[in-house]
C-alpha positions as CSV (number, residue, x, y, z in Angstrom):
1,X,17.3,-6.1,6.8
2,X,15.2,-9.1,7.2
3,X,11.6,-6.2,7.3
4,X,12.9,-4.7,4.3
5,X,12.9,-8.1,2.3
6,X,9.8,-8.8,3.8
7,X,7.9,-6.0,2.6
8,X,9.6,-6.3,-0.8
9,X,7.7,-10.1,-1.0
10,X,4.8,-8.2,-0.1
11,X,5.1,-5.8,-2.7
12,X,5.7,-8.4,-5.1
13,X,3.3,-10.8,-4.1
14,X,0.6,-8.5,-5.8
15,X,2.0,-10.1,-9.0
16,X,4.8,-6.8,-10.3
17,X,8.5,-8.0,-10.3
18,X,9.6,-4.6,-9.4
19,X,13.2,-5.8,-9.0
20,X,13.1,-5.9,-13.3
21,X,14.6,-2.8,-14.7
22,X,11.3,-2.3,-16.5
23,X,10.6,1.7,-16.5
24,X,6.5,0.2,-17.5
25,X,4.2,2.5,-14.8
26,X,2.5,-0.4,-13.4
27,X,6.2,-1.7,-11.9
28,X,7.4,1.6,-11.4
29,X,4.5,2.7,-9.1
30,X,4.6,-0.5,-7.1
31,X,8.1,0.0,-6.6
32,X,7.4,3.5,-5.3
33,X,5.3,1.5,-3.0
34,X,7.9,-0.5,-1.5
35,X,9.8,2.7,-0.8
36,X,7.2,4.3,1.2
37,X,5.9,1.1,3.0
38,X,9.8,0.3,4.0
39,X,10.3,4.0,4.4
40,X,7.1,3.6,7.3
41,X,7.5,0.7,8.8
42,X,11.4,0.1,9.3
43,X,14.3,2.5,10.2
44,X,16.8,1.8,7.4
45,X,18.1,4.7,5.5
46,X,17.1,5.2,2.2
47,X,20.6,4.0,0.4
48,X,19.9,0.4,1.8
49,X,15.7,0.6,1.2
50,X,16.8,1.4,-2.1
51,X,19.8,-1.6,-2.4
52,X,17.0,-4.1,-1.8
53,X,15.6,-3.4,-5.5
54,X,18.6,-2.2,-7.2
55,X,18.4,1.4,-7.0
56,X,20.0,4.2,-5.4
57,X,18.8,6.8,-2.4
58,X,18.5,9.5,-4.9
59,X,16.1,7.4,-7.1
60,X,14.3,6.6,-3.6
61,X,13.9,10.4,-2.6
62,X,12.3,10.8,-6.4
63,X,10.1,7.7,-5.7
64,X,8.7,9.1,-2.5
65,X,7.8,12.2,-3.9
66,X,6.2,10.7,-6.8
67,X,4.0,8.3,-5.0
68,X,2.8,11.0,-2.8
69,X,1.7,13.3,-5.6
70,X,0.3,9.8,-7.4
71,X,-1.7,9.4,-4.5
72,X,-3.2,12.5,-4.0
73,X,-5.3,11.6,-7.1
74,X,-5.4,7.3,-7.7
75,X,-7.7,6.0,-5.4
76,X,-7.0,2.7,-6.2
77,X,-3.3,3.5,-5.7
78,X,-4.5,4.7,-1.7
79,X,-6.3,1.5,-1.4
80,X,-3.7,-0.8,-2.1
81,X,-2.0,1.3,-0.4
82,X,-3.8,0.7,2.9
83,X,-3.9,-3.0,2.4
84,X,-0.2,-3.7,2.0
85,X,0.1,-0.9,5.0
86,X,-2.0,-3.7,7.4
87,X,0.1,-6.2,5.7
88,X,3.2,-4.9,6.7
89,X,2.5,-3.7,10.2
90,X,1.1,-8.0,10.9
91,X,4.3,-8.6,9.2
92,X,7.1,-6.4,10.5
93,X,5.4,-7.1,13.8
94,X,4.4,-3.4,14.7
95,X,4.5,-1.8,18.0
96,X,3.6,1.2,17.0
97,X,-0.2,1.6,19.4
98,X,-1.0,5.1,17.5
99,X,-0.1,3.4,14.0
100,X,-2.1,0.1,14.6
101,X,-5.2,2.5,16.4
102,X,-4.9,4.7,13.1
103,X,-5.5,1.4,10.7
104,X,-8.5,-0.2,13.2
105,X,-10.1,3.1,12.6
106,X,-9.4,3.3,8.7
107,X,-10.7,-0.5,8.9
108,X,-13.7,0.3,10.9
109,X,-14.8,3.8,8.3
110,X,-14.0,1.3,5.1
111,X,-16.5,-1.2,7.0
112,X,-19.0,0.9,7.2
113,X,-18.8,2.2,3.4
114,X,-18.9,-2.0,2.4
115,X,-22.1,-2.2,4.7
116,X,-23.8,1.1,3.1
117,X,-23.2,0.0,-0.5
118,X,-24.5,-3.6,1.0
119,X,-27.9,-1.7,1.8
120,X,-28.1,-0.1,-1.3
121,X,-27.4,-3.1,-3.6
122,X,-29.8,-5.0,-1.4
123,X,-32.5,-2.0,-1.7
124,X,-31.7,-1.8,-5.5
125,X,-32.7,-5.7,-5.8
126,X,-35.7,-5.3,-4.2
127,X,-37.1,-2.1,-6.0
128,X,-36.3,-4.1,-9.5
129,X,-37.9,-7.4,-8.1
130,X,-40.8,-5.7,-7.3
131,X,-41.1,-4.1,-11.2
């Protein structure tokens, strides 16, 4: 259970105590978090990913299902959601080649956006020193 409690300190190293019984959005969605990251990247059932914060399987299932559909629309919710992902798999020491090949290649496309708005900012500075 050692992975489970180490991807809850992950979770709540981003500053939300999601072990309080706080129903406020910001704590519930990072606890949906947890769920799926310990749901990913260990092989506990849900009744015991769910014992870690207080909470049950069924409240689990809901919490998987809720962070999917919150996904499909929060990009910052993705994001964060990729960075606790590289986190976790450094972490829970991964072994998983297809799952560590997947995040080098989600690394390498974010890379390249960083270096495009680089180039533009860099562009924009130019044009407005010029004026």
């Amino acid at each position: 259970m050692k992975d489970l409690h180490t991807i809850k300190d992950i979770v709540m190293g981003t500053g939300v105590n999601i072990l309080s019984s706080s129903r406020d959005h910001e704590i519930v969605i990072n606890r949906w978090l947890y769920y799926k990251l310990a749901k990913e990247h260990t092989q506990y059932s849900l009744r015991l990913i769910g014992e870690i914060v207080g909470r049950n399987h069924a409240t689990v299932i809901y919490g998987l299902k809720q962070f999917e559909n919150e996904c499909s629309w929060d990009k910052d919710l993705q994001a964060k959601y990729e960075q606790l992902t590289i986190i976790c798999m450094k972490e829970t020491r991964c072994n998983d080649v297809v799952a560590v090949n997947e995040q080098i290649k989600f690394m390498h496309t974010e890379i390249h956006k960083l270096y495009a708005l680089k180039k533009q900012l860099l562009s924009d500075e130019f044009i407005n020193a010029k004026q």
